[in-house]
N, C-alpha and C positions, 0 to 999 in steps of 0.2 A: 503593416507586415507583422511586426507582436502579436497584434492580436488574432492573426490569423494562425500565427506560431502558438501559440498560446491552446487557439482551438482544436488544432492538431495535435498537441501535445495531451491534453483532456482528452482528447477522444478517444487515441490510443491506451492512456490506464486505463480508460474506462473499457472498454475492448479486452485489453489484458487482465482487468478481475472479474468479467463475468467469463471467460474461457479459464479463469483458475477454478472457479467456485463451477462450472461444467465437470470440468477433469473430475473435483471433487464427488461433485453427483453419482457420474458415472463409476466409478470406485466403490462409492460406497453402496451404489445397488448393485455393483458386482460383488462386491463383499455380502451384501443382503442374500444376494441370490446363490450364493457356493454356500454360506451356514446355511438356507434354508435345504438345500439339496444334501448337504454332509447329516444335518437334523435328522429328516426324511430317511436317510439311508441306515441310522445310526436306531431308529425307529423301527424299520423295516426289520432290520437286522436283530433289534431285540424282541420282536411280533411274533420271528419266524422260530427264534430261540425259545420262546414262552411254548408257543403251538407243538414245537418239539419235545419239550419236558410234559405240556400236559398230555400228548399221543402215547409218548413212556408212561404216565402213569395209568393211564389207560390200559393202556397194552400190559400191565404190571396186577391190576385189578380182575382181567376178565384171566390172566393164567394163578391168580388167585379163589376165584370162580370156579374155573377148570380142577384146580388140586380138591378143592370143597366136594365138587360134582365124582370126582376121586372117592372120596373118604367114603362117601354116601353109599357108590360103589362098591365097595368091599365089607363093609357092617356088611350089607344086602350079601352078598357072597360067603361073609362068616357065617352066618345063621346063628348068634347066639342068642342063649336063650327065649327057644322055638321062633327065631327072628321078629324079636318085638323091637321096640325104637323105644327108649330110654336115658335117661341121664348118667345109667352108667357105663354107654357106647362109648368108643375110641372118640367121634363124632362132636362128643358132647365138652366141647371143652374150650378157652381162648387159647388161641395159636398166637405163642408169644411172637415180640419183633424178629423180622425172620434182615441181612442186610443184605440185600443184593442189586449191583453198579451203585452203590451211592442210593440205593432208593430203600428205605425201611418197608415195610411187610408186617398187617397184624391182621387178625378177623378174629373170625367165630361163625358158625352155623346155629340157627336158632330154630326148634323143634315147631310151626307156627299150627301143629295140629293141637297143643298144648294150652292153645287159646282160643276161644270162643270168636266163630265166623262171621262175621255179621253180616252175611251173603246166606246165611242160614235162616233168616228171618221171614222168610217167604218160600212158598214153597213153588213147585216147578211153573204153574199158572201167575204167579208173582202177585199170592193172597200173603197175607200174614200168616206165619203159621203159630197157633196156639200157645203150643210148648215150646218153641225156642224164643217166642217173644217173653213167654215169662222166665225162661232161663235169662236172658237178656238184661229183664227187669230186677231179677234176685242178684245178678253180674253188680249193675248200679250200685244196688243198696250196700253190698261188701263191701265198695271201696269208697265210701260215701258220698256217691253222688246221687242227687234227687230222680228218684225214678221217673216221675213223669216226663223224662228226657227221653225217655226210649219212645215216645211217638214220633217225637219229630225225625229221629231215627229208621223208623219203622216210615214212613212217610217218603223220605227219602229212595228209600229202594221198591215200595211196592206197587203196583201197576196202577193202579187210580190216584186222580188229582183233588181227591178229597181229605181235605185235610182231618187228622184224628182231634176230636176234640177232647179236653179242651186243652193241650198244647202240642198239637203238631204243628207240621207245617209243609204247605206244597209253595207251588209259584208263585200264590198271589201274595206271599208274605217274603219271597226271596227277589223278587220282580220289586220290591220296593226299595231295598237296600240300596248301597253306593259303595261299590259298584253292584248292578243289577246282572243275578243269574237266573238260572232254572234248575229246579231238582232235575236229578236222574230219570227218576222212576224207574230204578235199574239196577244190577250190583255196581259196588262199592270196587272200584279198580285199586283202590288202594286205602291202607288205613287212613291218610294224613288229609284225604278227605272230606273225611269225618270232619272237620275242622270248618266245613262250609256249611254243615247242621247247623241249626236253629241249637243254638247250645252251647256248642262247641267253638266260637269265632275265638281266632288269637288276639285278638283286638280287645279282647273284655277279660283283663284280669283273672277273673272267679272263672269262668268259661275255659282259659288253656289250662287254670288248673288241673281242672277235670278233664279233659282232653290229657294232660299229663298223670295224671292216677289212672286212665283207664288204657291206656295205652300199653303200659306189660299184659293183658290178656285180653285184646283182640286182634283179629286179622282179616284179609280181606282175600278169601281163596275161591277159585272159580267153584263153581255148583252146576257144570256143565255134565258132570256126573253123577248127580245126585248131594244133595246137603253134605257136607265132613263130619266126622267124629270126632270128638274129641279124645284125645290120647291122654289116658290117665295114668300114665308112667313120666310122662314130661307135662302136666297141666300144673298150674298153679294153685295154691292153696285156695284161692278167692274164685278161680274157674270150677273147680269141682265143689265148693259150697256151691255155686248157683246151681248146677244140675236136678236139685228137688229142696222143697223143704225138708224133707228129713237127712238130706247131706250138707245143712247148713253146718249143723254142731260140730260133720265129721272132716271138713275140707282142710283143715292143717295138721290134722294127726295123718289123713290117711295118702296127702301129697308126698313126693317122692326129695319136693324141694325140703329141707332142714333152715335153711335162712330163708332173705328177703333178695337175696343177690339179684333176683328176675327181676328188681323192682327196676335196676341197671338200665333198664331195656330203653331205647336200643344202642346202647353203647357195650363196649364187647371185656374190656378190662375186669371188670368183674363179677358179670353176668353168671360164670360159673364158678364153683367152690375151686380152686386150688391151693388150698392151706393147707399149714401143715397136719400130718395125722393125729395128734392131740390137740388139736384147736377144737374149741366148743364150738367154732363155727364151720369146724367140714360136715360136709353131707352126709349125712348116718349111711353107716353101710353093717347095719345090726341086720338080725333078721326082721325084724317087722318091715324094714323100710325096701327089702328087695325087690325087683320091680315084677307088676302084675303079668305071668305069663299068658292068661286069657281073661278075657270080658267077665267072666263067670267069677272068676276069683274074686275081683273087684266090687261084686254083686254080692258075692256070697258074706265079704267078711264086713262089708255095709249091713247086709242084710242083719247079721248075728250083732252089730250094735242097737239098731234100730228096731230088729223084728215085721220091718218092713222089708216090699221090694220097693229101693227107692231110686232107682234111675229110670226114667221113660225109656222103651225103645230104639233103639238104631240108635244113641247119642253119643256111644263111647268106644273105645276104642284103645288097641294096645301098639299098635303098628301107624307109620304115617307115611304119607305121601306129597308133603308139601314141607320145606323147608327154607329159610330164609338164610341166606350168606350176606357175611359183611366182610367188605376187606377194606382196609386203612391203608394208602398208600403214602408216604411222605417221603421229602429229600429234593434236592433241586430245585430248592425255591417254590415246590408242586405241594400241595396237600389237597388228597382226594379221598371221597368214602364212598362206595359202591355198595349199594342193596340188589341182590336177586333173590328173586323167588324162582325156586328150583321142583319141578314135582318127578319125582320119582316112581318108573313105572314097576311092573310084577319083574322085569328082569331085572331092576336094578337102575338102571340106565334114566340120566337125570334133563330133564329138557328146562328151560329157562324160561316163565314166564310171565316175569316181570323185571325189567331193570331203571333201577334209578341209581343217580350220584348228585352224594351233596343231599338229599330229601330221601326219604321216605315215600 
């Protein structure tokens, strides 16, 4: 009888601690299961909070866009100075922090007729064309990168897969790489591009260098209308050196820039002069440095250093039709940068034809 008392009595602990260490179980995966749902929701709820601040700065960037497409408007409506496009338009200038809901507010508009197209290098049958491949080439050597880079360049956008020797490059040398692409054979949708040239990789030191020096004077604007010109009221000092050799000598007396501020590019802080009036570093506003009312001018007071005619044909330009907006939007935990490229028609009126954020 003990020992049957006995086994009853074992039996029952043992009964009552695996029904404690169950209870336990249970508990604790309902404990599991209410933090992973409270997580989840606590997640959700921060996902939907982030999606909301980054929609605001969105929505903060393109009525920043909008005010830009604004400005552009109304120069075009001023008419000053026989409505040429200049650096010293309303236009041309960084639009300090502006605060509104908690969100900061900066840009700048940037003249990108100012800079040499590299959509220009080919001409409507997408041959190379001559003279802007050596404009291109004389581009290089300014800002000291090795010219023989403008093949692989040149390579890039124009209609055959033969590579220029001896350093281009078509497919079968970008079909090698890791990761494996293929040239265009095409325009250039955007500068940063460029960076997928035989040349230009970010991956090689020496290569984003130069990718970084040549980047204040070029751009990537449609040629759906024919090649751009370049505008020599807002071009840079190293842009209009390349236009001939005999505007090597003249490209920083006869630039409208006095600094290097374009050097900025693309950052908007201090892209443009705003110092004070006696700073050795504001932009001359003597008379030699006033901006060229027509082509001619620009030819003419070239021409009386030189004694030559030294700009090619169709290349230049006093008025533009393409410009590039940046807006900086910050606050809310959000920080965004927004590039458009804006072309502006005979009336005025800006249509948007390219946009990124965050890139180039």
């Amino acid at each position: 009888m003990r020992d049957k008392s006995s086994r009853k009595s074992s039996n029952s602990s043992s009964q009552s601690g695996v029904a404690i260490i169950t209870a336990m179980l249970v508990v604790a995966l309902g404990t599991i299961t209410v933090v992973a749902i409270v997580s989840r929701q606590q997640l959700d709820l921060q996902r939907e909070k982030n999606e909301a601040i980054i929609q605001n700065a969105r929505s903060f960037a393109t009525s920043g866009e909008r005010f830009a497409a604004s400005l552009l408007f109304l120069d075009h409506e001023a008419g000053l100075r026989e409505n040429t496009d200049s650096l010293d338009d309303d236009w041309a200038q960084t639009i300090p922090p502006i605060s509104i809901d908690e969100m900061l507010l900066q840009g700048c508009i940037v003249d990108m007729q100012g800079r040499f197209n590299l959509n220009n290098i080919v001409n409507a049958e997408g041959d190379a064309d001559p003279v802007q491949v050596d404009i291109l080439k004389r581009l290089l050597g300014e800002v000291s990168i090795d010219v023989s880079k403008a093949e692989a360049i040149i390579d890039w956008v124009d209609k055959d897969l033969n590579a220029t020797v001896p350093d281009g490059a078509e497919d079968d040398y970008y079909t090698g790489l890791e990761p494996a692409y293929r040239s265009t054979n095409g325009p250039f949708s955007a500068v940063s591009e460029l960076q997928l040239v035989k040349g230009f990789s970010p991956s090689v030191p020496e290569e984003a260098e130069d990718y970084k020096l040549l980047l204040p004077h070029i751009a990537a604007l449609p040629v759906t209308g024919g090649q751009t010109r370049i505008n020599v009221n807002t071009a840079t000092p190293e842009v209009l050196s390349s236009l001939s050799e005999f505007m090597q000598p003249l490209g920083a007396d006869m630039s409208r820039w006095e600094t290097g501020a374009y050097e900025d590019y693309p950052g908007c802080e201090d892209i443009f002069d705003l110092t004070p009036d006696d700073s050795p570093d504001r932009l001359a506003e003597d008379e030699e440095l006033e901006p060229y009312l027509f082509e001619q001018d620009f030819i003419s007071e070239a021409a009386v250093e030189t004694g030559e005619e030294v700009v090619p044909p169709n290349t230049i330009s006093v008025t533009s039709r393409f410009f590039q907006i940046r807006v900086d939007v910050s606050g809310g935990d959000a920080t965004l940068t927004q590039y458009s490229l804006l072309e502006r028609d005979a009336e005025g009126r800006s249509k948007v034809i390219f946009r990124a954020r965050d890139t180039l």
